[in-house]
N, CA, C and O atoms as CSV, one atom per row, in Angstrom:
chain,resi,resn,atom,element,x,y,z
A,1,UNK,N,N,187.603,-80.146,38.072
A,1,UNK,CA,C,186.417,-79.486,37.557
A,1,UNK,C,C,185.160,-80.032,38.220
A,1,UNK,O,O,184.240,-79.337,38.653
A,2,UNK,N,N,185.228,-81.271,38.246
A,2,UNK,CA,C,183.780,-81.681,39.421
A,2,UNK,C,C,184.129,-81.518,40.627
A,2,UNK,O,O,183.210,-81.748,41.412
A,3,UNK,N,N,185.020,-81.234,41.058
A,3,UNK,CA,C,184.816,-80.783,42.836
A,3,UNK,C,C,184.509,-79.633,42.526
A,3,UNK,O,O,183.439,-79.681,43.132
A,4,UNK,N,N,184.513,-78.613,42.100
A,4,UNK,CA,C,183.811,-77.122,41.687
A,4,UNK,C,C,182.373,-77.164,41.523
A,4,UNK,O,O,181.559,-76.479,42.143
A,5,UNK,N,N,182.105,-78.140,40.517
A,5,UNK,CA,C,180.521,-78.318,40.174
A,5,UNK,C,C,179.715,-79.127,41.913
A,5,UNK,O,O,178.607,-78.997,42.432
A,6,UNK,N,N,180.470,-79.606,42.149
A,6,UNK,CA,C,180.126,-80.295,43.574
A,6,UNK,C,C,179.677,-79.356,44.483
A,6,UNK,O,O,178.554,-79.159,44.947
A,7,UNK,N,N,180.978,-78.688,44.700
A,7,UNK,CA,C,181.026,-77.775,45.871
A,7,UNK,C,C,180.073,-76.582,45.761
A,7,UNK,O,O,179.734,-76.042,46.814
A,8,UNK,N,N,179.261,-75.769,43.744
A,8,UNK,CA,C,179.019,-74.817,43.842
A,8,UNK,C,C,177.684,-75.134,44.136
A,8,UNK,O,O,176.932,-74.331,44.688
A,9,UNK,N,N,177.250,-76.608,43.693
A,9,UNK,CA,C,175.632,-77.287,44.188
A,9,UNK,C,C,175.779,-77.462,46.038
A,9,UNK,O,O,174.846,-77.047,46.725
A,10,UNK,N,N,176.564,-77.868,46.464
A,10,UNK,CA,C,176.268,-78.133,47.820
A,10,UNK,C,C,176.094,-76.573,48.340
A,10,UNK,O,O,175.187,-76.228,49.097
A,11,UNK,N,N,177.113,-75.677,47.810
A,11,UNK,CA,C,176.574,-74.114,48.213
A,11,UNK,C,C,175.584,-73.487,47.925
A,11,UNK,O,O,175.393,-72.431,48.528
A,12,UNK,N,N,174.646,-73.920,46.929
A,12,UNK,CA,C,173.982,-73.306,46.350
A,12,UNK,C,C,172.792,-72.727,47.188
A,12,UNK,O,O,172.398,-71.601,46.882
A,13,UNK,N,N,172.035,-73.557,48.467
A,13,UNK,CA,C,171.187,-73.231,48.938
A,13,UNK,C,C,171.690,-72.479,50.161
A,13,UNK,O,O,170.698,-72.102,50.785
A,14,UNK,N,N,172.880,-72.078,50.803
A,14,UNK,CA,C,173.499,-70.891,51.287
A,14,UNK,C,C,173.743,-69.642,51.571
A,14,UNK,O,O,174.507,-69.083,50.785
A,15,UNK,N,N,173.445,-69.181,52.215
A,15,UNK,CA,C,173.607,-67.135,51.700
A,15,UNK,C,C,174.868,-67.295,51.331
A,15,UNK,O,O,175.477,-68.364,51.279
A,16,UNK,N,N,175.367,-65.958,51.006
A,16,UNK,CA,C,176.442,-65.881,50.414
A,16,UNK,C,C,177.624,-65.213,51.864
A,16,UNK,O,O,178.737,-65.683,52.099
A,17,UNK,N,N,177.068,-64.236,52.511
A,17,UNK,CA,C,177.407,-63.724,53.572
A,17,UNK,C,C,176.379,-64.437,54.711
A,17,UNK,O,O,175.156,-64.533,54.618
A,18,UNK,N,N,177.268,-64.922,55.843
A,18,UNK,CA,C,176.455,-64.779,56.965
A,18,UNK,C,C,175.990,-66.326,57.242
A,18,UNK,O,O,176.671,-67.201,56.706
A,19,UNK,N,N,174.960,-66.686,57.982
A,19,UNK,CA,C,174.816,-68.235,58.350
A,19,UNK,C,C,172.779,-67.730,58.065
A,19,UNK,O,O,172.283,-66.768,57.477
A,20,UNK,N,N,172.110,-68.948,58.825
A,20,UNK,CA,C,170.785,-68.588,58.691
A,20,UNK,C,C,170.523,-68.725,59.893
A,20,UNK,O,O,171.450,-69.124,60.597
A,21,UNK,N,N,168.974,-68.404,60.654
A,21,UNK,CA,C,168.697,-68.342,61.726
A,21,UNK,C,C,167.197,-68.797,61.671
A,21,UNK,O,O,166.566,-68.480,60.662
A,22,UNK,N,N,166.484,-69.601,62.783
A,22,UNK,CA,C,165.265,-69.948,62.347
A,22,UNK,C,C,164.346,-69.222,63.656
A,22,UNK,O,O,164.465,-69.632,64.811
A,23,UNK,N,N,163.627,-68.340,63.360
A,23,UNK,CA,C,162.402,-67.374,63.606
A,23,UNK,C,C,161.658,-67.726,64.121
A,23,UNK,O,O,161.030,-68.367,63.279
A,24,UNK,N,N,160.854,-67.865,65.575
A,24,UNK,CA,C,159.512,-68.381,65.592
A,24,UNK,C,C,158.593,-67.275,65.986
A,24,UNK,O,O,158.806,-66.608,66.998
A,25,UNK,N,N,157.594,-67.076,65.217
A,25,UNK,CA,C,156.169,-65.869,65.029
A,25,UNK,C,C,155.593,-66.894,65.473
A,25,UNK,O,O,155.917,-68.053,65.733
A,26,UNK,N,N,154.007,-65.816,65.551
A,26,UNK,CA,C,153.069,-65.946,65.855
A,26,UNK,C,C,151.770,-65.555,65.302
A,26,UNK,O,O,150.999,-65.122,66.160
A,27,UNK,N,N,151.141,-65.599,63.650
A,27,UNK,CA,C,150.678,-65.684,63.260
A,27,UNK,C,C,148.975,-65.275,63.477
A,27,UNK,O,O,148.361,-66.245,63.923
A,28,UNK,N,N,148.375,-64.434,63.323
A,28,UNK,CA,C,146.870,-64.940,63.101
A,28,UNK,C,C,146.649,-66.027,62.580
A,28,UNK,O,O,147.465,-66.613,61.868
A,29,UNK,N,N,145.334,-66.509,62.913
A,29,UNK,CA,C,144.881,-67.496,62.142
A,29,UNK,C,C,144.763,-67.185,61.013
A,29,UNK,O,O,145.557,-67.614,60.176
A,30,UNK,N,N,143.661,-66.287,60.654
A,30,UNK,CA,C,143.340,-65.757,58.932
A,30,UNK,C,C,144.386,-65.310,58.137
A,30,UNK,O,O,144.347,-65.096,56.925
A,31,UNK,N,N,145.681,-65.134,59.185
A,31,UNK,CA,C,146.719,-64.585,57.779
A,31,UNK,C,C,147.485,-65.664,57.582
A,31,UNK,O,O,147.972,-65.678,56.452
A,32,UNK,N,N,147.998,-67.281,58.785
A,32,UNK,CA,C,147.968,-67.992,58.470
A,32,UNK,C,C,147.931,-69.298,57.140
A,32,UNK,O,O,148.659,-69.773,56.268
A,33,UNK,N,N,146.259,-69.474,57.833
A,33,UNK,CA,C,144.946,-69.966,56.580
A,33,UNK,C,C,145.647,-69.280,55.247
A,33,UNK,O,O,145.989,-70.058,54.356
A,34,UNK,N,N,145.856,-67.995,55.080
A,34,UNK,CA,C,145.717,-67.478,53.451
A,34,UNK,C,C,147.311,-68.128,53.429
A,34,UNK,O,O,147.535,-69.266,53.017
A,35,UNK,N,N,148.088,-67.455,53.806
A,35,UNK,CA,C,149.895,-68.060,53.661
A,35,UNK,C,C,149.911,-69.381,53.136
A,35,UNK,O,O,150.383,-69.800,52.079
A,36,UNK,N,N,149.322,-69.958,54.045
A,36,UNK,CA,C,149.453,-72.073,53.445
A,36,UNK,C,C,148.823,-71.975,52.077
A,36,UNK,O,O,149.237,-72.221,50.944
A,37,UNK,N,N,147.361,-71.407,52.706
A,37,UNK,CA,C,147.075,-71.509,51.063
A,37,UNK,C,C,147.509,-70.867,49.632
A,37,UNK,O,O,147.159,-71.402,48.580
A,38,UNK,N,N,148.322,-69.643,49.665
A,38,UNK,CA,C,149.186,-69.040,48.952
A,38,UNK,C,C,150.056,-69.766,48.410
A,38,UNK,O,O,150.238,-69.689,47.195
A,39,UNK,N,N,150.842,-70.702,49.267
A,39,UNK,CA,C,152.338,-71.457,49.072
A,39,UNK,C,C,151.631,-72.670,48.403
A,39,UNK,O,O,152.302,-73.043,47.440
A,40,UNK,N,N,150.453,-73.452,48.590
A,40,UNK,CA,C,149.871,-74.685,48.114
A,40,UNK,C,C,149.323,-74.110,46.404
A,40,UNK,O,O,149.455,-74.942,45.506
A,41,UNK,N,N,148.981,-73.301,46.187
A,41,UNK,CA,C,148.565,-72.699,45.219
A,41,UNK,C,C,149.403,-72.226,43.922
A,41,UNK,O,O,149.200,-72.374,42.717
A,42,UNK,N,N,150.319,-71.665,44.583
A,42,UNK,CA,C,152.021,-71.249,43.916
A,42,UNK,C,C,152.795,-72.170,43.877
A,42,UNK,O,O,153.890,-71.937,43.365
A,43,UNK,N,N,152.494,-73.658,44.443
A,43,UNK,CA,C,153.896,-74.361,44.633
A,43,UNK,C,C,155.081,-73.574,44.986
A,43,UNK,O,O,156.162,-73.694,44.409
A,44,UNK,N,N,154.789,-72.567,46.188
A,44,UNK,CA,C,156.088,-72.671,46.776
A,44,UNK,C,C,156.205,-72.546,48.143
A,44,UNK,O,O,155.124,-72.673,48.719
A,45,UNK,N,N,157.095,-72.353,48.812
A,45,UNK,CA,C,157.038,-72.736,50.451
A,45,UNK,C,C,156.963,-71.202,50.987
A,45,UNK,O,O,157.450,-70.268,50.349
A,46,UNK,N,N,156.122,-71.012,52.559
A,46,UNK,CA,C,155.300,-70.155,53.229
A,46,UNK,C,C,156.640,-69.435,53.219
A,46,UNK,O,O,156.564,-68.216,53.064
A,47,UNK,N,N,158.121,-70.077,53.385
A,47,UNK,CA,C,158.864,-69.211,53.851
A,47,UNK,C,C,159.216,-67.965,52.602
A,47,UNK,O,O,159.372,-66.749,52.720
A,48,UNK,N,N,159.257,-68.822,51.456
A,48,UNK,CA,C,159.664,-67.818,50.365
A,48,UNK,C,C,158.691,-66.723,50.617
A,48,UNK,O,O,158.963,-65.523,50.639
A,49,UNK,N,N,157.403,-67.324,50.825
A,49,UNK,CA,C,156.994,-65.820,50.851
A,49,UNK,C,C,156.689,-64.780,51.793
A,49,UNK,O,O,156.297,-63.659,51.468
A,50,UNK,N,N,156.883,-65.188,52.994
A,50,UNK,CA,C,157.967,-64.383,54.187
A,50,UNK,C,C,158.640,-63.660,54.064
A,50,UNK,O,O,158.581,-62.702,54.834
A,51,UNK,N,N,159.727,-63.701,52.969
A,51,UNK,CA,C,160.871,-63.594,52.600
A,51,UNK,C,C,160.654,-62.387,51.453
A,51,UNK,O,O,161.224,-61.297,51.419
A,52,UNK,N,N,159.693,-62.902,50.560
A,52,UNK,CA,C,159.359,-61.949,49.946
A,52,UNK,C,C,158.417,-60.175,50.044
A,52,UNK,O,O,158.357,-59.150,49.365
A,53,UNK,N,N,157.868,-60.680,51.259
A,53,UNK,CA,C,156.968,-59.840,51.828
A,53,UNK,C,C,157.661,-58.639,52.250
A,53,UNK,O,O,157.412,-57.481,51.917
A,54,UNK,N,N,159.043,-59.296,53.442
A,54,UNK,CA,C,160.334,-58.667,53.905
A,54,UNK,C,C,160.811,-58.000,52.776
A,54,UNK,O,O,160.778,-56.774,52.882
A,55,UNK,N,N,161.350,-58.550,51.472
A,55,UNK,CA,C,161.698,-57.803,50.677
A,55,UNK,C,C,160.545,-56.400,50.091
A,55,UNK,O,O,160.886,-55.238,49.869
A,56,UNK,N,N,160.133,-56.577,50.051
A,56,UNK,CA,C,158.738,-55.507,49.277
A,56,UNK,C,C,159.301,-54.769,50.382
A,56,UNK,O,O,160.152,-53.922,50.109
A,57,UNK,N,N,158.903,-54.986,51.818
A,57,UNK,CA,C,159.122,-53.631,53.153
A,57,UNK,C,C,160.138,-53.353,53.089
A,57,UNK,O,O,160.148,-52.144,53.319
A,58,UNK,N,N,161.230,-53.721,52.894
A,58,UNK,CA,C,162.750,-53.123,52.819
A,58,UNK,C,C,163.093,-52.430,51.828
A,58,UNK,O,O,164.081,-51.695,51.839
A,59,UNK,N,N,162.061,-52.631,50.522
A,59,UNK,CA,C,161.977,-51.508,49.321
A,59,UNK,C,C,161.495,-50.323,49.664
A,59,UNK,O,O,161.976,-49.208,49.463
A,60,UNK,N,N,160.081,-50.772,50.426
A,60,UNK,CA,C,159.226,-49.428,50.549
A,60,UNK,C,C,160.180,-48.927,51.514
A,60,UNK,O,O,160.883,-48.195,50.817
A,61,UNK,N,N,160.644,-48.875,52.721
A,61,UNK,CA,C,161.539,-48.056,53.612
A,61,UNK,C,C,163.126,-48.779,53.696
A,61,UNK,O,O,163.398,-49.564,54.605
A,62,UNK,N,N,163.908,-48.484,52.854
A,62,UNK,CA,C,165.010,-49.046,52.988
A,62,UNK,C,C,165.860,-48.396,54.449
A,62,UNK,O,O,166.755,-49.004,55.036
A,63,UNK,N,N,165.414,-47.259,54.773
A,63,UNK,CA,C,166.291,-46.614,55.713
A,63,UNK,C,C,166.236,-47.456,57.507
A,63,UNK,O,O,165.444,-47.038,58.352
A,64,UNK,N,N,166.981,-48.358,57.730
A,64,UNK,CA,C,166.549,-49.207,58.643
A,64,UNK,C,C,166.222,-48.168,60.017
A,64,UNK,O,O,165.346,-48.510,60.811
A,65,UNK,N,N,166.938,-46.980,60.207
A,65,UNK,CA,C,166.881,-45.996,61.272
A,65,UNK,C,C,165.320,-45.107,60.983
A,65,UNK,O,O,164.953,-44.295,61.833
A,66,UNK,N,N,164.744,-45.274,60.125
A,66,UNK,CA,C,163.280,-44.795,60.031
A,66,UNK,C,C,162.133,-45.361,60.338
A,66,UNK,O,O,161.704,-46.135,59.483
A,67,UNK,N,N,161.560,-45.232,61.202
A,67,UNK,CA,C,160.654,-46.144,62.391
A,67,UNK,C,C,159.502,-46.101,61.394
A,67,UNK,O,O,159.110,-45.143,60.727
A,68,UNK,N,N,158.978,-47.545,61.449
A,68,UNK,CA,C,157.294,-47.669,61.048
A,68,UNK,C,C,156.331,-47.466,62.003
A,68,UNK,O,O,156.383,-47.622,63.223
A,69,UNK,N,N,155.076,-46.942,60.989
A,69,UNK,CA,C,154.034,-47.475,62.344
A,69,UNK,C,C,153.195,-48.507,62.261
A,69,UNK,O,O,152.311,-48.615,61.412
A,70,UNK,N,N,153.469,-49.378,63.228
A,70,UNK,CA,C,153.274,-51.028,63.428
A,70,UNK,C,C,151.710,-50.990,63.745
A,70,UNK,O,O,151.463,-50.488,64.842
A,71,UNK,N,N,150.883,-51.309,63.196
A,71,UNK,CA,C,149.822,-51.295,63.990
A,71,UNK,C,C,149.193,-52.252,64.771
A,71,UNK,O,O,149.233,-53.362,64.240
A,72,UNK,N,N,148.636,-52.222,65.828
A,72,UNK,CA,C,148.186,-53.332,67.016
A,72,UNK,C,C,147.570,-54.426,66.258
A,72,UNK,O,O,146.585,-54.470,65.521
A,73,UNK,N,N,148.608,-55.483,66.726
A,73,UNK,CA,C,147.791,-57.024,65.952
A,73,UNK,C,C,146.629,-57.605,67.194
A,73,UNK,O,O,146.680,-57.294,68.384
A,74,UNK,N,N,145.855,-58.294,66.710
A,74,UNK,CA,C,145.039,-59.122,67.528
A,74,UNK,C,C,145.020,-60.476,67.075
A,74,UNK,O,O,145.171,-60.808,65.899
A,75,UNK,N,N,144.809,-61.343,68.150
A,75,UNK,CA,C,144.506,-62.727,67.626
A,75,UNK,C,C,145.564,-63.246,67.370
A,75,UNK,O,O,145.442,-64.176,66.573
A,76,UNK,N,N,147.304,-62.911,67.944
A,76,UNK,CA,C,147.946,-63.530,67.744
A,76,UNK,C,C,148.021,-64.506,68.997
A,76,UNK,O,O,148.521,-65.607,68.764
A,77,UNK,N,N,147.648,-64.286,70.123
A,77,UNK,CA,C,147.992,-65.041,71.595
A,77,UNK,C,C,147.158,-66.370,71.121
A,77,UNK,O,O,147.238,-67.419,71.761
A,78,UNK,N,N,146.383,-66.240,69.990
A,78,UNK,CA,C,145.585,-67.638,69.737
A,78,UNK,C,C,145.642,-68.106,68.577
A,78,UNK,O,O,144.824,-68.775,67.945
A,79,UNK,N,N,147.364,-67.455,68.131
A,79,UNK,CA,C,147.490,-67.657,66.844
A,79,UNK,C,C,148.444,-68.842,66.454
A,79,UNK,O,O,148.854,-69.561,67.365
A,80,UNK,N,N,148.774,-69.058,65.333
A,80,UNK,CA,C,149.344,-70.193,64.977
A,80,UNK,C,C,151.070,-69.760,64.861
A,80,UNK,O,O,151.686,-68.832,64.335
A,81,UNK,N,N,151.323,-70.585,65.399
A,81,UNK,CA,C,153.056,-70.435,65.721
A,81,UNK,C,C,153.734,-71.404,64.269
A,81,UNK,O,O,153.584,-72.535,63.808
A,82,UNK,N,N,154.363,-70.429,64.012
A,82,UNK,CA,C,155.315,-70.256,62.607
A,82,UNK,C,C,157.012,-70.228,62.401
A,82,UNK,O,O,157.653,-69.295,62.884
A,83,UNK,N,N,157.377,-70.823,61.992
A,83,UNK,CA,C,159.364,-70.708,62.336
A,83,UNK,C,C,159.520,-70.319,60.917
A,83,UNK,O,O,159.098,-70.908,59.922
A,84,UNK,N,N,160.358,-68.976,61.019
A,84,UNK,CA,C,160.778,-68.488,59.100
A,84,UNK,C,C,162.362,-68.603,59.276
A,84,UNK,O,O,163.018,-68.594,60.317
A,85,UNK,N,N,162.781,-68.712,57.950
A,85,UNK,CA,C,164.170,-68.989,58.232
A,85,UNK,C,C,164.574,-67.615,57.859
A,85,UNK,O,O,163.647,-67.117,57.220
A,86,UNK,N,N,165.621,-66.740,57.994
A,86,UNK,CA,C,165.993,-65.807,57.831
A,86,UNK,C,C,167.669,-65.579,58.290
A,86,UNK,O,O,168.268,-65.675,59.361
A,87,UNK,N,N,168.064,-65.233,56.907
A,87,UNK,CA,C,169.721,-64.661,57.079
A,87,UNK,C,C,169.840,-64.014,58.278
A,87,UNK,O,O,168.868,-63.497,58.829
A,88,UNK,N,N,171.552,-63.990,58.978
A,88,UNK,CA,C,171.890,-63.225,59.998
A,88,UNK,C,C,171.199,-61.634,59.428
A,88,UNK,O,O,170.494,-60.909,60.129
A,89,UNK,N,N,171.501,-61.425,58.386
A,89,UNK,CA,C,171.398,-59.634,57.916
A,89,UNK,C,C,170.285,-59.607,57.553
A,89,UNK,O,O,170.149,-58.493,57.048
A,90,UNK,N,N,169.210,-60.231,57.472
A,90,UNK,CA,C,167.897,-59.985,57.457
A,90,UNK,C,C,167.248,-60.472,58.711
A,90,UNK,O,O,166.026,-60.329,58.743
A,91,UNK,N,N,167.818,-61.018,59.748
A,91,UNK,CA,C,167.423,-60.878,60.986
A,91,UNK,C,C,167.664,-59.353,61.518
A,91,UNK,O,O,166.840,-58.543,61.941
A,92,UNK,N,N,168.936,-59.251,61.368
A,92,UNK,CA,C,169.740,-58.523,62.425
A,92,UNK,C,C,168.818,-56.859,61.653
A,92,UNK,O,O,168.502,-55.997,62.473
A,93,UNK,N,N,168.520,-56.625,60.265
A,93,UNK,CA,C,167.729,-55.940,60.011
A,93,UNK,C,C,166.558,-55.295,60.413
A,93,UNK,O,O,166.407,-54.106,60.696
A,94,UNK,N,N,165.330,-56.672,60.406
A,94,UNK,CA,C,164.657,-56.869,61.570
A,94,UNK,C,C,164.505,-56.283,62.443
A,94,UNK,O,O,163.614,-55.440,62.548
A,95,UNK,N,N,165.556,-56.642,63.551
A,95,UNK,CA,C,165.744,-56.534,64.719
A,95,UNK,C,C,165.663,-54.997,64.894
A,95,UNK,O,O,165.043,-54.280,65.680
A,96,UNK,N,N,166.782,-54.682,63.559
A,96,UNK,CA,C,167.199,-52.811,64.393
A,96,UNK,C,C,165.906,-52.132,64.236
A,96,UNK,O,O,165.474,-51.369,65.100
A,97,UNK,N,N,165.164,-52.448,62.937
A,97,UNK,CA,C,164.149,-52.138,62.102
A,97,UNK,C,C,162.736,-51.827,63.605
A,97,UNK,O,O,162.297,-50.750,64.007
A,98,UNK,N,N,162.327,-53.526,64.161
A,98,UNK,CA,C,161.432,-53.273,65.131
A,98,UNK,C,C,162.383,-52.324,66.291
A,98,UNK,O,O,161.689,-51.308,66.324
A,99,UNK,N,N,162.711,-52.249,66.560
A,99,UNK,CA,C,163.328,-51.575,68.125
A,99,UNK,C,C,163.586,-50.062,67.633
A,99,UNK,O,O,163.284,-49.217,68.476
A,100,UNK,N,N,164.063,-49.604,66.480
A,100,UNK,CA,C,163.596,-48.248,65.897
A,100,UNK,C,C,161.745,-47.977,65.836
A,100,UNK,O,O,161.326,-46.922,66.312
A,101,UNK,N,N,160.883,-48.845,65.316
A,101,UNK,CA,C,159.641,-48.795,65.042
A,101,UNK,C,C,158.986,-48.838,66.734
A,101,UNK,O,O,157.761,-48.714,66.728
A,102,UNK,N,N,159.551,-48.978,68.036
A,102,UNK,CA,C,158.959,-49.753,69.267
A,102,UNK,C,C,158.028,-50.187,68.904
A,102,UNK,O,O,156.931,-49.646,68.762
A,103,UNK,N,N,158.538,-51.866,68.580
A,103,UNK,CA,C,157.416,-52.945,68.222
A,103,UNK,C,C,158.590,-54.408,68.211
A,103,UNK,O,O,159.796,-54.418,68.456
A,104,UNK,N,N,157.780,-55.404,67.874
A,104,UNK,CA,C,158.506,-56.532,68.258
A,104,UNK,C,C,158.939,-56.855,66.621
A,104,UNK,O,O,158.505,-56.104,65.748
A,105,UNK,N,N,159.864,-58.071,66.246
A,105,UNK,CA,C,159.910,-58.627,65.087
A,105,UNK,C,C,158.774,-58.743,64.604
A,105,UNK,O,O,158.306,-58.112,63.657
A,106,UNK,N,N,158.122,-59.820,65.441
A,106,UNK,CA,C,156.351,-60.428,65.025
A,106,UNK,C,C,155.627,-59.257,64.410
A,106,UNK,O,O,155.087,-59.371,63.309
A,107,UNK,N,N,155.608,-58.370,64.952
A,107,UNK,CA,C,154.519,-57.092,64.338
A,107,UNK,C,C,154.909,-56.504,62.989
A,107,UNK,O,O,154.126,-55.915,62.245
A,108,UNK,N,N,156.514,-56.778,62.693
A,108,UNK,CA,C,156.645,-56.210,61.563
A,108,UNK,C,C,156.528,-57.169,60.532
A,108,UNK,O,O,156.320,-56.861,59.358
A,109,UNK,N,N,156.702,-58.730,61.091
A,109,UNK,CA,C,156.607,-59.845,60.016
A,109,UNK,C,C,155.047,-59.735,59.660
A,109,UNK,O,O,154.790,-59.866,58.464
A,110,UNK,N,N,153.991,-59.516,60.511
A,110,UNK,CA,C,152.722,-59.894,60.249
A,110,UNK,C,C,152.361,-58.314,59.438
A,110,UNK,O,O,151.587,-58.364,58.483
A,111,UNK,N,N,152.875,-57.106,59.803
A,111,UNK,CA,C,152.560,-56.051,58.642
A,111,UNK,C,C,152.715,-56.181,57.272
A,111,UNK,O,O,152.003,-55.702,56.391
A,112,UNK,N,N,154.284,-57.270,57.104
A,112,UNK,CA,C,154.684,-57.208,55.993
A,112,UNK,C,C,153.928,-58.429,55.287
A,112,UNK,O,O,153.585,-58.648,54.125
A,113,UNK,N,N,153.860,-58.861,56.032
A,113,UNK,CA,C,152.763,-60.232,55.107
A,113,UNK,C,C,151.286,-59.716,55.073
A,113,UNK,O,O,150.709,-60.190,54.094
A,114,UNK,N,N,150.383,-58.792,55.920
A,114,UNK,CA,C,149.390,-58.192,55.454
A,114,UNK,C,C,149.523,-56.931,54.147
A,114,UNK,O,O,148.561,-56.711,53.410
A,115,UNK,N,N,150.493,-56.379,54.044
A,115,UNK,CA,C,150.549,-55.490,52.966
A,115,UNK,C,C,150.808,-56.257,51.903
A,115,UNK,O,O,150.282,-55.902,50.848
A,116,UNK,N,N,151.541,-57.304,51.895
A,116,UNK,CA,C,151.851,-57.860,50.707
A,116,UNK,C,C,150.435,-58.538,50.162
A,116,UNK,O,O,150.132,-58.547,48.969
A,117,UNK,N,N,149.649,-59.082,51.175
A,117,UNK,CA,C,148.251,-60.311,51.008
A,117,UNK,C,C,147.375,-58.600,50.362
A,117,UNK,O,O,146.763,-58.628,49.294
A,118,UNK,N,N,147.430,-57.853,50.832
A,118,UNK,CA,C,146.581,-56.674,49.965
A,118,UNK,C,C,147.060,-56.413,48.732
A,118,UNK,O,O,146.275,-56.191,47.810
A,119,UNK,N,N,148.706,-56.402,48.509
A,119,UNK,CA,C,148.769,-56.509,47.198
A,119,UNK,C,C,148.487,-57.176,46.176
A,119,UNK,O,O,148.238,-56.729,45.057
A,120,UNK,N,N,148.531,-58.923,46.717
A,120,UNK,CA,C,147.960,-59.435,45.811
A,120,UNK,C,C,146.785,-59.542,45.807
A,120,UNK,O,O,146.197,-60.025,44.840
A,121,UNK,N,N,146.332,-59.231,46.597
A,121,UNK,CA,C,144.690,-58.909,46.429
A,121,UNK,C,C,143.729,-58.059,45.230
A,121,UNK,O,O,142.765,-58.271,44.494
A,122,UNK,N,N,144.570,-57.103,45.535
A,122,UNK,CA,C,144.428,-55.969,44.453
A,122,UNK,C,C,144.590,-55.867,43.230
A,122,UNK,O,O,144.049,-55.205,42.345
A,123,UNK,N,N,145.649,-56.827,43.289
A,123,UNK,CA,C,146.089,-57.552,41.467
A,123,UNK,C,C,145.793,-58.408,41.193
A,123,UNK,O,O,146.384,-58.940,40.253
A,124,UNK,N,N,144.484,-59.215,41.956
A,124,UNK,CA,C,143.938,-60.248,41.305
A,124,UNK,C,C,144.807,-61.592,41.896
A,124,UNK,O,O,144.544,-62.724,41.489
C-alpha cells in the first residue's frame, strides 16, 4: 500500500499521456513585465499561466485545422526570452495550430497571453 502512495506522489507532477517539452519564446517586454507580475501577485508560476492562456485558445477554437489570424507582434527581437514547459500534445497542438494559422508558435503563445491579459483586465 505505500509503494502505491509513493509511486502515485512521484507521478503526480507528470502528464498522464506523453513526456514534457521545454519551449523557448520570445516575449515583449510589456507582456513580459505584466506575466512576472501576474505570477508574483497570484503566487503562481508564469508557466501555469501560459498554460492557462493556451487553454482559454483551445476553448475559443478547438478545431486545430481552423487557422487564426495571428496578428504582427513587435518588440519581440528585443524581447525577453522565456522557456514554457508544455506536454508533447500541447506542443504538437501548437505546432499544427501555427502552421495551419501561417505563423510561428511564438505568435500564437504571445496572442494567447494578450487575450487572456485583456481578460483579466476587463474583470478587474
Amino acid at each position: 500500500m505505500f509503494q502505491m502512495i509513493r509511486e502515485a506522489a512521484q507521478n503526480h507532477d507528470q502528464p498522464a499521456v506523453g513526456g514534457t517539452r521545454f519551449m523557448q519564446c520570445r516575449l515583449p517586454v510589456a507582456l513580459y513585465e505584466w506575466l512576472r507580475l501576474r505570477a508574483f501577485v497570484n503566487r503562481t508560476s508564469m508557466n501555469s499561466i501560459v498554460l492557462q492562456a493556451i487553454a482559454e485558445m483551445q476553448c475559443e477554437t478547438p478545431e486545430v485545422d481552423t487557422p487564426l489570424a495571428l496578428p504582427v507582434i513587435e518588440g519581440t527581437s528585443g524581447g525577453v526570452k522565456f522557456n514554457v514547459r508544455l506536454s508533447d500534445n500541447l506542443y504538437e497542438w501548437l505546432r499544427t495550430k501555427a502552421f495551419n494559422s501561417r505563423g510561428s508558435i511564438n505568435q500564437l503563445l504571445i496572442a494567447a497571453l494578450q487575450s487572456h491579459r485583456q481578460r483579466k483586465e476587463a474583470n478587474g
